[in-house]
ROLUMVO-300846 format. One record per atom (N, C-alpha, C, O): residue number from 1; atom name; x, y, z negated. Coordinates in nm, 4 decimals. Atoms other than C-alpha are relative to their C-alpha. Last residue first. Example, Ala and Ser with C-alpha at 12.3 -4.5 7.8 and 13.67 -1.06 7.14 Angstrom:
2
+-------+-------+----------+----------+----------+
: kolgu : kolpa :       xx :       yy :       zz :
+-------+-------+----------+----------+----------+
:     2 :     N :  -0.0820 :  -0.1190 :   0.0060 :
:     2 :    CA :   1.3670 :  -0.1060 :  -0.7140 :
:     2 :     C :  -0.0770 :   0.1090 :  -0.0730 :
:     2 :     O :  -0.0261 :   0.2198 :  -0.0899 :
:     1 :     N :   0.0890 :  -0.1190 :   0.0000 :
:     1 :    CA :   1.2300 :  -0.4500 :  -0.7800 :
:     1 :     C :   0.0900 :   0.1200 :   0.0000 :
:     1 :     O :   0.1936 :   0.1181 :  -0.0665 :
+-------+-------+----------+----------+----------+
# end
This chain:
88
+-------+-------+----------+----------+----------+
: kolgu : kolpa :       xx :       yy :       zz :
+-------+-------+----------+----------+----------+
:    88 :     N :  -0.0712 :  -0.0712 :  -0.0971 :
:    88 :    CA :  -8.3786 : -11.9388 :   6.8309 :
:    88 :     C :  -0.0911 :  -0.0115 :   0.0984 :
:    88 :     O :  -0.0696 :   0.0390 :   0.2086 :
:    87 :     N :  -0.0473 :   0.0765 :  -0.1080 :
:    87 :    CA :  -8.5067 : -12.0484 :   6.4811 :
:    87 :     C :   0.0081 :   0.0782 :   0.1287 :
:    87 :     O :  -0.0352 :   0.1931 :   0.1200 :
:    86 :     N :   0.0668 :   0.0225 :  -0.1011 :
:    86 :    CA :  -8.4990 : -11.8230 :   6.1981 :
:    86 :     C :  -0.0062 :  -0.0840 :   0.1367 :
:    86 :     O :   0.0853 :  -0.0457 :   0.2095 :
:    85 :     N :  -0.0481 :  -0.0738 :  -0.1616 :
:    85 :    CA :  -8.2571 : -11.8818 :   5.9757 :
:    85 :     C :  -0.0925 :  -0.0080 :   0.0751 :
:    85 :     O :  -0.1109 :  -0.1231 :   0.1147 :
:    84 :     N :   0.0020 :   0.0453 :  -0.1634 :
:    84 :    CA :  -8.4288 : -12.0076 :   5.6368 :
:    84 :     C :   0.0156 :   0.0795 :   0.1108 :
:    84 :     O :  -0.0655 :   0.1669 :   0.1416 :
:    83 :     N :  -0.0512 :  -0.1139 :  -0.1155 :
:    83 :    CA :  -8.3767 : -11.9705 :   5.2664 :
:    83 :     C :  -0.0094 :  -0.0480 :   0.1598 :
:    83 :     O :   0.0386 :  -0.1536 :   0.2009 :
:    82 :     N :  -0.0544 :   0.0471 :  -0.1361 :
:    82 :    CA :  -8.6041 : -12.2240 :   5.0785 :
:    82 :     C :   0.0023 :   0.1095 :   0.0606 :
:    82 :     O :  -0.0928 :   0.1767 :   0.1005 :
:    81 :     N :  -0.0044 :  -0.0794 :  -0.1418 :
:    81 :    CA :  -8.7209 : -12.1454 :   4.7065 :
:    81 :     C :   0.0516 :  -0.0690 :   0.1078 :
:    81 :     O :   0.0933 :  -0.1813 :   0.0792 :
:    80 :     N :  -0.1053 :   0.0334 :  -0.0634 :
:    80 :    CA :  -8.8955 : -12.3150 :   4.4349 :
:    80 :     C :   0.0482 :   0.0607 :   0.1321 :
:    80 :     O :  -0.0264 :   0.0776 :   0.2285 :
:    79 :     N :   0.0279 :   0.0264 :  -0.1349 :
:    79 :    CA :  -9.0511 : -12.1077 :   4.1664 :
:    79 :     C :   0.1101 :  -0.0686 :   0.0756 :
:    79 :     O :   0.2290 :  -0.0520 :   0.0484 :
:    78 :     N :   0.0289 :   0.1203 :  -0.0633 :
:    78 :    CA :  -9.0331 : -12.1057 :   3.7938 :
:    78 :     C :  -0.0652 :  -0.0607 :   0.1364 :
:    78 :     O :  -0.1498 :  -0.1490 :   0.1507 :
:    77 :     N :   0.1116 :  -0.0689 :   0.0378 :
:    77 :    CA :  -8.9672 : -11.7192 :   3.6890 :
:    77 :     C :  -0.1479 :  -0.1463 :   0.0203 :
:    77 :     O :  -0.2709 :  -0.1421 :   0.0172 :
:    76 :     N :   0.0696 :  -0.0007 :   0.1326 :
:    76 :    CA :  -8.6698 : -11.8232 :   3.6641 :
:    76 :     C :  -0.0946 :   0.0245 :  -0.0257 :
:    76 :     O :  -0.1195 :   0.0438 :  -0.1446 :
:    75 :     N :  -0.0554 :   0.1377 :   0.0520 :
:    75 :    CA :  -8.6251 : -11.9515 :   4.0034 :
:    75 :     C :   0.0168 :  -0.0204 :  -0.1689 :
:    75 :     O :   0.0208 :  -0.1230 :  -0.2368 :
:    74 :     N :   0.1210 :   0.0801 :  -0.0234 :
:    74 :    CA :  -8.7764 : -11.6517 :   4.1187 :
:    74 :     C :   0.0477 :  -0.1105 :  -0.0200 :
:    74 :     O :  -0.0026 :  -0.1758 :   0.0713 :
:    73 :     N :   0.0544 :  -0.0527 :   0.0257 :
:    73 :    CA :  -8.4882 : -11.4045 :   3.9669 :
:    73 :     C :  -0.1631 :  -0.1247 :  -0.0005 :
:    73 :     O :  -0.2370 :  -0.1525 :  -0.0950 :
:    72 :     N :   0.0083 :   0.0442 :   0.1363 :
:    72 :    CA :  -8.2365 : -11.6059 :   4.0482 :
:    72 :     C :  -0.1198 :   0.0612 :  -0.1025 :
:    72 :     O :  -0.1289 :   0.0200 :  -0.2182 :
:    71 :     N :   0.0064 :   0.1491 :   0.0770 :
:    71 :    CA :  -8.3606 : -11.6230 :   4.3827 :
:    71 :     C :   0.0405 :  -0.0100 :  -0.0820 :
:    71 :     O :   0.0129 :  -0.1249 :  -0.1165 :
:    70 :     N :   0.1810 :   0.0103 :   0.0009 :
:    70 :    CA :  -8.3862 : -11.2058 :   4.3666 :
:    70 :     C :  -0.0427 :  -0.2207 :   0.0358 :
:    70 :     O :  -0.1432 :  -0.2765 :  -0.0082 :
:    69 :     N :   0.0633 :  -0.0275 :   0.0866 :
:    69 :    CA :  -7.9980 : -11.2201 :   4.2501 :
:    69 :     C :  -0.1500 :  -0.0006 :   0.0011 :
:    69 :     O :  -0.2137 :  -0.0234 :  -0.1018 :
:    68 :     N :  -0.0090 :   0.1285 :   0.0940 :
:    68 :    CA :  -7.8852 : -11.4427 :   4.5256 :
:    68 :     C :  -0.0744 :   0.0611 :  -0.1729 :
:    68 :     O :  -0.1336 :  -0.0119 :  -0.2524 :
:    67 :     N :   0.0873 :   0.1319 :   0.0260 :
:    67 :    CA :  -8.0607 : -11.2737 :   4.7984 :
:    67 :     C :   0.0351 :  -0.0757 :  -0.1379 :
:    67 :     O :  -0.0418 :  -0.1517 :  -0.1968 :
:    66 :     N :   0.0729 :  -0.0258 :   0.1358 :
:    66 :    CA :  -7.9797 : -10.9032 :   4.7064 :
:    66 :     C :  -0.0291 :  -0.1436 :  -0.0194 :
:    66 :     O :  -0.0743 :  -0.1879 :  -0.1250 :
:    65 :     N :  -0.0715 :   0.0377 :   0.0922 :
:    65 :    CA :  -7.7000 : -10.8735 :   4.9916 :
:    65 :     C :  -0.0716 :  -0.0404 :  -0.1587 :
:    65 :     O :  -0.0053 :  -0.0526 :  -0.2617 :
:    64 :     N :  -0.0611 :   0.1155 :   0.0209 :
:    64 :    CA :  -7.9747 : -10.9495 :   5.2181 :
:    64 :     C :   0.1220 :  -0.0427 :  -0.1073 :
:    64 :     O :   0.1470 :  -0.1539 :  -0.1538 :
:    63 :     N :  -0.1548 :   0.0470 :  -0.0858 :
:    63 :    CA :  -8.1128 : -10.6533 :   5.1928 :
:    63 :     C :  -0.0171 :  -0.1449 :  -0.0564 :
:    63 :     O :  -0.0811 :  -0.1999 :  -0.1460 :
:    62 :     N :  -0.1026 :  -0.0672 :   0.0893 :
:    62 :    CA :  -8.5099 : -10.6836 :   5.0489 :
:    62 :     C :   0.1552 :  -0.0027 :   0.1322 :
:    62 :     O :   0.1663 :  -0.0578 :   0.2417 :
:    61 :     N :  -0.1559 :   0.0283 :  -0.0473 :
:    61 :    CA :  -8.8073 : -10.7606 :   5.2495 :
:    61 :     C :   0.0353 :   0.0938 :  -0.1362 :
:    61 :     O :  -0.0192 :   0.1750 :  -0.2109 :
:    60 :     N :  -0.1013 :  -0.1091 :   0.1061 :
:    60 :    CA :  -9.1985 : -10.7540 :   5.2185 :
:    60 :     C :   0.1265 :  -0.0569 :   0.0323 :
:    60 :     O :   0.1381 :  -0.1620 :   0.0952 :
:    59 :     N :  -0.2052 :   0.0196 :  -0.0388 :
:    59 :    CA :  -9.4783 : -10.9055 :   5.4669 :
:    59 :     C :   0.0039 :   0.0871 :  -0.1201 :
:    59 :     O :  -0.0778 :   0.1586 :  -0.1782 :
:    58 :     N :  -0.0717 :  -0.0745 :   0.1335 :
:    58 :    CA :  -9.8692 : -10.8984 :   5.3949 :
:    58 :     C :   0.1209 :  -0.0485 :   0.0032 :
:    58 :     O :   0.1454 :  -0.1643 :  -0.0306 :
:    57 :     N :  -0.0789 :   0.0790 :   0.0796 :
:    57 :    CA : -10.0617 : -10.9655 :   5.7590 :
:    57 :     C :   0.0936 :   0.0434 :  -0.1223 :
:    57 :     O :   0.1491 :   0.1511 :  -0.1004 :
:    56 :     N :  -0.1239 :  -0.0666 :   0.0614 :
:    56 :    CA : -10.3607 : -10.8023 :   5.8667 :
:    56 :     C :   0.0861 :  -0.1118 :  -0.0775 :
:    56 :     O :   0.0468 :  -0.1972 :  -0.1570 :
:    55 :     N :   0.0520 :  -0.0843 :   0.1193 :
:    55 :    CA : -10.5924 : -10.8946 :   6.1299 :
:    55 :     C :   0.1500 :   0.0360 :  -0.0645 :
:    55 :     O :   0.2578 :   0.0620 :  -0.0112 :
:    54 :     N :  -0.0118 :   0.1094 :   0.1077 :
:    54 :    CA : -10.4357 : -11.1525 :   6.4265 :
:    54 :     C :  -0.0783 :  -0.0095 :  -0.1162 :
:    54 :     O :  -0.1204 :  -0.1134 :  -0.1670 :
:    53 :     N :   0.1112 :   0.0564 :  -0.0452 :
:    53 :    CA : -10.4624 : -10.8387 :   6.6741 :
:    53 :     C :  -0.0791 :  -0.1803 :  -0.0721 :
:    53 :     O :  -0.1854 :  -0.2385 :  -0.0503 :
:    52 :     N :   0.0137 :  -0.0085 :  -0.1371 :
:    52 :    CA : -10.2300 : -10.6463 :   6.4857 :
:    52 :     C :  -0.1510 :  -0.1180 :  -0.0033 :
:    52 :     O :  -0.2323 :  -0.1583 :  -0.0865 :
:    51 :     N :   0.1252 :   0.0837 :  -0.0511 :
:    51 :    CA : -10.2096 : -10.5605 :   6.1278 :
:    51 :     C :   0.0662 :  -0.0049 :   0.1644 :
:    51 :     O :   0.1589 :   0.0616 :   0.2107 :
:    50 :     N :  -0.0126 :  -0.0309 :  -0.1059 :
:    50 :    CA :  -9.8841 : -10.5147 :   5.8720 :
:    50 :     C :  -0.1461 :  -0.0384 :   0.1228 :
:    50 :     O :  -0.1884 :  -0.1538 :   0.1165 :
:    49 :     N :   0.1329 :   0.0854 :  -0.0803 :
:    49 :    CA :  -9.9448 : -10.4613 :   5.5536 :
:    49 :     C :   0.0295 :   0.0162 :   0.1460 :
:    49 :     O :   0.0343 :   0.1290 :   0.1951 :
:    48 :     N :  -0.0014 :  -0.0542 :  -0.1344 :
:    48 :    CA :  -9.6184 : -10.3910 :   5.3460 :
:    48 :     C :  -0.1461 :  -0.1215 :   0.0788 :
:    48 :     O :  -0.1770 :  -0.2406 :   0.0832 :
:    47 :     N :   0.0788 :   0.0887 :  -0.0961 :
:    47 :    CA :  -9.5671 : -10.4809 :   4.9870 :
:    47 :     C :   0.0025 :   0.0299 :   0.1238 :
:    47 :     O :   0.1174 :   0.0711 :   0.1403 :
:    46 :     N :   0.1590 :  -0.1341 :  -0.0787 :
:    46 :    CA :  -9.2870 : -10.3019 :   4.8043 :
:    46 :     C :  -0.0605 :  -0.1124 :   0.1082 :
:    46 :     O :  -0.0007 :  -0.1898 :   0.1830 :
:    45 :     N :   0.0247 :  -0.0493 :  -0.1207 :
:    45 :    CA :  -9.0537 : -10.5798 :   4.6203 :
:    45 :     C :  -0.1105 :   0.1223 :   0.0362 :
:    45 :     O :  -0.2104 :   0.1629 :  -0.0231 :
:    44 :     N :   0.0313 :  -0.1406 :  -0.0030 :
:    44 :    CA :  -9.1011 : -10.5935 :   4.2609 :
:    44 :     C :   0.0400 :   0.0495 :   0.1407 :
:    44 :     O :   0.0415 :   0.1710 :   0.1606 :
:    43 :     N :  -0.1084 :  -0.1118 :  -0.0092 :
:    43 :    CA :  -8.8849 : -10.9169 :   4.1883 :
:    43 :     C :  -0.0149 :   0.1283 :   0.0657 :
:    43 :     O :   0.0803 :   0.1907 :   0.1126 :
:    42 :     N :  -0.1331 :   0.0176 :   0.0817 :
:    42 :    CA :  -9.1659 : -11.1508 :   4.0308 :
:    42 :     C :   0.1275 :   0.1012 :   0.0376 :
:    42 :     O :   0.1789 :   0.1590 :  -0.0581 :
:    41 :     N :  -0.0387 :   0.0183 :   0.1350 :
:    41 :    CA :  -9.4566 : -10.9810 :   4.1851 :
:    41 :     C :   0.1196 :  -0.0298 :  -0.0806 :
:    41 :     O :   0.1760 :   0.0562 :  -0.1483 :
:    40 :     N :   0.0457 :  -0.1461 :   0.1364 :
:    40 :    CA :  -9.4095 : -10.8373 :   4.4671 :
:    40 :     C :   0.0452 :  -0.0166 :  -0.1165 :
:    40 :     O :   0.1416 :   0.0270 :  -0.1795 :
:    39 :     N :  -0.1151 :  -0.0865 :   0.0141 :
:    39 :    CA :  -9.2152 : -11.1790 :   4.5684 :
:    39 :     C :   0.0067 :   0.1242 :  -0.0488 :
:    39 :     O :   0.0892 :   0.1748 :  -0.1249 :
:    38 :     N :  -0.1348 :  -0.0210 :   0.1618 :
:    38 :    CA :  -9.4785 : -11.3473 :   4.4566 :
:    38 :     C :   0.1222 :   0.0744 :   0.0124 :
:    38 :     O :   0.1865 :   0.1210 :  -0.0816 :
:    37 :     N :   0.0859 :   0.0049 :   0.1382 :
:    37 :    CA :  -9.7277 : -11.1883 :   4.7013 :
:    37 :     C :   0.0601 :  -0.0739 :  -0.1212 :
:    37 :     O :   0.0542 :  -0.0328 :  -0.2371 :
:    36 :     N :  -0.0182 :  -0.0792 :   0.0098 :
:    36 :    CA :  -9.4550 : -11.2084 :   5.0347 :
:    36 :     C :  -0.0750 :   0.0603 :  -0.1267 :
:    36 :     O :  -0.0173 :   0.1602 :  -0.1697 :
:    35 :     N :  -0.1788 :  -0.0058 :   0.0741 :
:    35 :    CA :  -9.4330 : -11.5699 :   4.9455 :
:    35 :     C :   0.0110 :   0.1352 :  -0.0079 :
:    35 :     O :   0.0694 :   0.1671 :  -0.1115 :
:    34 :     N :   0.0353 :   0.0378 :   0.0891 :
:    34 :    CA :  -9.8643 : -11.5417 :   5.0355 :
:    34 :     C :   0.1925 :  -0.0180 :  -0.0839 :
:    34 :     O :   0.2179 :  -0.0084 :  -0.2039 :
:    33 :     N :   0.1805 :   0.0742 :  -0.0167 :
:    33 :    CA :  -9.8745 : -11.4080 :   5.3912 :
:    33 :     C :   0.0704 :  -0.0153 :  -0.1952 :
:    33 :     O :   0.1461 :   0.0745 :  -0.2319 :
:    32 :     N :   0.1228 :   0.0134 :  -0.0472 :
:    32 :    CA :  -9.4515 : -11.3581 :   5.4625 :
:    32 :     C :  -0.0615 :  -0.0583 :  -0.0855 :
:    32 :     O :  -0.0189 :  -0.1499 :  -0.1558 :
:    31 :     N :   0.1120 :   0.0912 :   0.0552 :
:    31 :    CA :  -9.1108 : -11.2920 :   5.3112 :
:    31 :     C :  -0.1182 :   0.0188 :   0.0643 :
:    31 :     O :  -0.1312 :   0.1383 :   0.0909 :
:    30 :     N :   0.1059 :   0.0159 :  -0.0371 :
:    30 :    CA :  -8.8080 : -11.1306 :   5.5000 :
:    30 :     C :  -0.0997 :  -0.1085 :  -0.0809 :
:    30 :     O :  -0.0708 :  -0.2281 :  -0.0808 :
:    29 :     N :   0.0652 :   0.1361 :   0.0103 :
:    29 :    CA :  -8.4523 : -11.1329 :   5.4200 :
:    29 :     C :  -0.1511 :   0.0518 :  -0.0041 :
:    29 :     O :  -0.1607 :   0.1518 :  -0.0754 :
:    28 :     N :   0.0822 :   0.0238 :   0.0889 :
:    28 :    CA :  -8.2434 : -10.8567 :   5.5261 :
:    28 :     C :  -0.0975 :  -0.1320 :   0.0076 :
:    28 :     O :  -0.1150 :  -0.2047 :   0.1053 :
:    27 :     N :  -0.0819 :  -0.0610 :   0.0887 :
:    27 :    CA :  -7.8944 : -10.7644 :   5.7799 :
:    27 :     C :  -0.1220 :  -0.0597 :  -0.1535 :
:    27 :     O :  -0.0585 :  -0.0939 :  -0.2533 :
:    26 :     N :  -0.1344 :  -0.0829 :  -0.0207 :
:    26 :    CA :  -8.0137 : -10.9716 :   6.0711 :
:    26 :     C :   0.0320 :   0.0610 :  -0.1466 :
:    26 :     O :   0.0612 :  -0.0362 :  -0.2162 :
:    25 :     N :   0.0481 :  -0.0957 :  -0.1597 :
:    25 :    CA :  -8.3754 : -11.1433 :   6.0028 :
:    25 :     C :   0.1651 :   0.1069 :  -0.0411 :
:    25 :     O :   0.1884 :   0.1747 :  -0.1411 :
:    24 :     N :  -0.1033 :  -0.1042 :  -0.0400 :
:    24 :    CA :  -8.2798 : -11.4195 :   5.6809 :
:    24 :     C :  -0.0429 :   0.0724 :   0.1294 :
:    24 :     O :  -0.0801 :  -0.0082 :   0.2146 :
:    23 :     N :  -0.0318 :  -0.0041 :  -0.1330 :
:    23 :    CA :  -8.6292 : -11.5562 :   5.6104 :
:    23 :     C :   0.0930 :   0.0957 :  -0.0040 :
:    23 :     O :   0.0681 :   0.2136 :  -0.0295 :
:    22 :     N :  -0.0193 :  -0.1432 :  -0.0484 :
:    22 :    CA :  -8.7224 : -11.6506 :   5.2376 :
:    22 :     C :   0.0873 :  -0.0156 :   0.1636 :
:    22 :     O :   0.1583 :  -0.1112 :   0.1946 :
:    21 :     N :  -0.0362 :  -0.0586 :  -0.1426 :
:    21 :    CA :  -8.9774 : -11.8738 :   5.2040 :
:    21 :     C :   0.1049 :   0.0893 :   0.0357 :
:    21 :     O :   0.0768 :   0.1788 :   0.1154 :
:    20 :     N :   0.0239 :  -0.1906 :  -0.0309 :
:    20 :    CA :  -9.1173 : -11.9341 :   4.8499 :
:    20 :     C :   0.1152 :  -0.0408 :   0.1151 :
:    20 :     O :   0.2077 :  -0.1168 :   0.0865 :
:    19 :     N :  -0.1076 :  -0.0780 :  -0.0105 :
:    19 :    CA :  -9.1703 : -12.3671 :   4.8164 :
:    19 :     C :  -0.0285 :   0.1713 :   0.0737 :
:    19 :     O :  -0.1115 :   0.2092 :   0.1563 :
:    18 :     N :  -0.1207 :  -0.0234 :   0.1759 :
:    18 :    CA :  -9.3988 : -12.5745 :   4.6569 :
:    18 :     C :   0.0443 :   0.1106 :   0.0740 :
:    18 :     O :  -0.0219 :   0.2102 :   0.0447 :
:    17 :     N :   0.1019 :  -0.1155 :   0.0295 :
:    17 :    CA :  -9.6608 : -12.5474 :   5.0332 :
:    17 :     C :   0.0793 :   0.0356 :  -0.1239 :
:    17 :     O :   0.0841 :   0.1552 :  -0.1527 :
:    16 :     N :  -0.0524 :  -0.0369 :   0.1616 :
:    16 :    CA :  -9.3976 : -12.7250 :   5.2055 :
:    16 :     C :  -0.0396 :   0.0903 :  -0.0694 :
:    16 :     O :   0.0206 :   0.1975 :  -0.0758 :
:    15 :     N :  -0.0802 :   0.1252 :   0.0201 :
:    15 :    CA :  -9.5118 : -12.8651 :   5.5665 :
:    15 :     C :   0.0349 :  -0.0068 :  -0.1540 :
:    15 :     O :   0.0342 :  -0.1117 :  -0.2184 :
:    14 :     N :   0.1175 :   0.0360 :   0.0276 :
:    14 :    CA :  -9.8028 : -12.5806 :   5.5776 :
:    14 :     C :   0.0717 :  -0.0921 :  -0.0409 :
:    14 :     O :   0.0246 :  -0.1426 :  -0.1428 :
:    13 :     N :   0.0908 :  -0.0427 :   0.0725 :
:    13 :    CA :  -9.5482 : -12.3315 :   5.4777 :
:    13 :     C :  -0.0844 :  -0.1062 :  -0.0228 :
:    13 :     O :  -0.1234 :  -0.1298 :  -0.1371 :
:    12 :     N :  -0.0471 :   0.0882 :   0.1161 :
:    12 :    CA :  -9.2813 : -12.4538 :   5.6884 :
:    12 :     C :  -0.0964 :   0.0247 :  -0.1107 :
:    12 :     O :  -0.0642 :  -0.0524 :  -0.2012 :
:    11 :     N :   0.0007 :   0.1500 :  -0.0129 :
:    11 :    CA :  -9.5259 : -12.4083 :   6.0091 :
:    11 :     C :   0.0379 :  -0.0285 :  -0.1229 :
:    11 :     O :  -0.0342 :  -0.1050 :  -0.1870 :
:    10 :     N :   0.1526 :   0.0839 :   0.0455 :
:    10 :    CA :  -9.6676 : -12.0610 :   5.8623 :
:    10 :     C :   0.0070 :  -0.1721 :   0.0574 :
:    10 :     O :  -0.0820 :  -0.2550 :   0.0383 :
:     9 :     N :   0.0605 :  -0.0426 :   0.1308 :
:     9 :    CA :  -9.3295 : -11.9351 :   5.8291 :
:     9 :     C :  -0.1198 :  -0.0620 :   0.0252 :
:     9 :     O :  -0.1345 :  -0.1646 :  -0.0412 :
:     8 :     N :  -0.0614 :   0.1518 :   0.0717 :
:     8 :    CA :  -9.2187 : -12.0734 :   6.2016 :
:     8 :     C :  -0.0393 :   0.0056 :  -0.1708 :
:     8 :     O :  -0.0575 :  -0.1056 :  -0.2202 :
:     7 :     N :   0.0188 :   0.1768 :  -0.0387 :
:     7 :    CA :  -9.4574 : -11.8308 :   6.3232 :
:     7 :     C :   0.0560 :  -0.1160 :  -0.0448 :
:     7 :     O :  -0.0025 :  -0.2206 :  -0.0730 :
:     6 :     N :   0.1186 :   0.0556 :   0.0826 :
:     6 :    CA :  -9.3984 : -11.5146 :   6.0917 :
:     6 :     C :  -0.0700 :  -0.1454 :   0.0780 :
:     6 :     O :  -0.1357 :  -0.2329 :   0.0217 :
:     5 :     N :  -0.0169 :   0.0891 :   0.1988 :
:     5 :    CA :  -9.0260 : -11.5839 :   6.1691 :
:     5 :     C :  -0.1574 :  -0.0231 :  -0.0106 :
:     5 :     O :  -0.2054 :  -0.1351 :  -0.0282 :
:     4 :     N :  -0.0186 :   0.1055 :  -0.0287 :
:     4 :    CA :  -9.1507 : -11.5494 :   6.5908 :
:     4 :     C :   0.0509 :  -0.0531 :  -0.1411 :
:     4 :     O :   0.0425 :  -0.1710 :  -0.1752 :
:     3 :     N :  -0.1493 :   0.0012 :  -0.0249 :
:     3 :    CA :  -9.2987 : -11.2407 :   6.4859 :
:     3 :     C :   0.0209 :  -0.1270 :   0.0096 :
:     3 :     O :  -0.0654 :  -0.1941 :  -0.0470 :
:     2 :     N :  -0.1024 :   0.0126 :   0.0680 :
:     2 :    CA :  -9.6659 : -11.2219 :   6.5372 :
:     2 :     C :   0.1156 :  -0.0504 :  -0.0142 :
:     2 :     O :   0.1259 :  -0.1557 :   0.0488 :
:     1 :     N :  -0.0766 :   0.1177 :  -0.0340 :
:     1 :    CA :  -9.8929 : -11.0544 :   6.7593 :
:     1 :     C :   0.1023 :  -0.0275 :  -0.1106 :
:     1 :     O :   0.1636 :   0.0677 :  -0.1590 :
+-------+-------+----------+----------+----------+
# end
């Protein structure tokens, strides 16, 4: 089953395919499916597979205190980002 971020993540996703994702979740930011695959890449996150009944999904996180340096990071690396609060 998936997290109520990885649900609204695949709405803004389909609405704004330009843009990397990142999801504040309490103390860290959260990337999902395909943002969580540049984020490897450009700022070396650790991947993480997560499966359930869905198949497998590819999440990664950092703290949150890291956000402004890992968007400067993907913003040079020429990506556009969008931070987003999860909805309630």
């Amino acid at each position: 089953m998936k997290s109520p971020a990885q649900k609204q993540h695949e709405k803004l996703k389909a609405a704004h395919p330009e843009f990397v994702h990142f999801f504040r979740v309490g103390d860290f930011i959260q990337l999902y499916g395909d943002d969580a695959g540049v984020a490897v890449r450009v700022i070396g996150c650790v991947p993480v597979t997560r499966k359930d009944d869905d198949g497998e999904h590819l999440m990664t996180g950092f703290p949150a205190d890291q956000l402004e340096k890992c968007l400067r990071k993907m913003i040079a690396a020429g990506h556009k980002c969008a931070v987003c609060d999860p909805a309630a």
